[in-house]
C-alpha positions as CSV (number, residue, x, y, z in Angstrom):
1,X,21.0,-85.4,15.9
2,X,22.2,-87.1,18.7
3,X,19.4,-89.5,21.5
4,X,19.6,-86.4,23.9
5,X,19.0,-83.9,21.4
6,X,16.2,-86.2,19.6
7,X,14.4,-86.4,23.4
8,X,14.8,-83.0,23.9
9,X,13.1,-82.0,20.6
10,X,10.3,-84.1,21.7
11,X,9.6,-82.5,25.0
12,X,9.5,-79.0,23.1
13,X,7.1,-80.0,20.8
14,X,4.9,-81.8,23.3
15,X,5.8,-78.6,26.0
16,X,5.4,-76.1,23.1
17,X,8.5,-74.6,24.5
18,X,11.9,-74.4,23.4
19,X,13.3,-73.8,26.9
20,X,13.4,-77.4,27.8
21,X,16.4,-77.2,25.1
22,X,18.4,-74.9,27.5
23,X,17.4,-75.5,30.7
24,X,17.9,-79.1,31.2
25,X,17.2,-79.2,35.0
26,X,14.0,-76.9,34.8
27,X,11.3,-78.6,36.6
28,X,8.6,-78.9,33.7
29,X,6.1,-79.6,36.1
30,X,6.7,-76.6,38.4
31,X,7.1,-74.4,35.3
32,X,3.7,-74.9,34.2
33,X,4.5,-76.7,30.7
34,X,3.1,-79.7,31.3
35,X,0.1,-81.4,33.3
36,X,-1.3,-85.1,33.3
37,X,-2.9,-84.8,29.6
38,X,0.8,-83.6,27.8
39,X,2.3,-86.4,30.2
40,X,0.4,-89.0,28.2
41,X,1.1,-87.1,25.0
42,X,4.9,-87.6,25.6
43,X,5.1,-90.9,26.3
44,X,3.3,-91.3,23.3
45,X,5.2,-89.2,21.3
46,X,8.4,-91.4,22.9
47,X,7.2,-94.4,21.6
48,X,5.9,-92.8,18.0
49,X,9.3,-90.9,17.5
50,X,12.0,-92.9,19.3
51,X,10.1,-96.5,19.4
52,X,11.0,-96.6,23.6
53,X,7.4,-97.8,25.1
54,X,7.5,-96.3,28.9
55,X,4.3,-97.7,30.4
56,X,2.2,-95.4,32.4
57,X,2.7,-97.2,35.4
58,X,6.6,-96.6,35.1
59,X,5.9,-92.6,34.9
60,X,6.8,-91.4,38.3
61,X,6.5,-87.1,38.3
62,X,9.6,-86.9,40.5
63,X,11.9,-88.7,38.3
64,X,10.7,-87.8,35.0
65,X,10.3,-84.3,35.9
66,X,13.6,-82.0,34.3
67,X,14.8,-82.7,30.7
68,X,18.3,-84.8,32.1
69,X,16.1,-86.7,34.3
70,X,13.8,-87.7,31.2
71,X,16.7,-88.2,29.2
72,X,18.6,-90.5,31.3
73,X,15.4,-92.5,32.1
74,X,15.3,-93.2,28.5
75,X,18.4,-94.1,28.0
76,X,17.9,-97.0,30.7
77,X,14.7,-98.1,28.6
78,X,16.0,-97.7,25.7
């Protein structure tokens, strides 16, 4: 499995939605599978799974909001 795939796993499980695997530039926001409390839950579930610590205070809604956007974030903390 490669990083993208491994990130997008994680955002289904925390979104409990296999969609995100699809649509990459869905807006998870928008769509209703995610609010503040899964937001925390996926950065912790970046650090538990894939060892990349993103701070709270790095986690901007606009630019972590669609799977590629996520992704590529990632890869720059990474």
């Amino acid at each position: 499995m490669d990083f993208k795939e491994k990130v997008l796993q994680v955002i289904a499980e925390v979104c409990e939605d296999d969609v995100v695997k699809e649509e990459h530039d869905l807006d998870i926001f928008e769509a209703g599978l995610i609010d503040s409390f899964a937001t925390v839950e996926l950065l912790v579930q970046f650090e538990e799974q894939l060892d990349i610590n993103v701070p709270i205070t790095e986690f901007d809604r606009d630019t972590w909001n669609t799977p590629n956007a996520i992704v590529d974030r990632l890869n720059e903390l990474k």
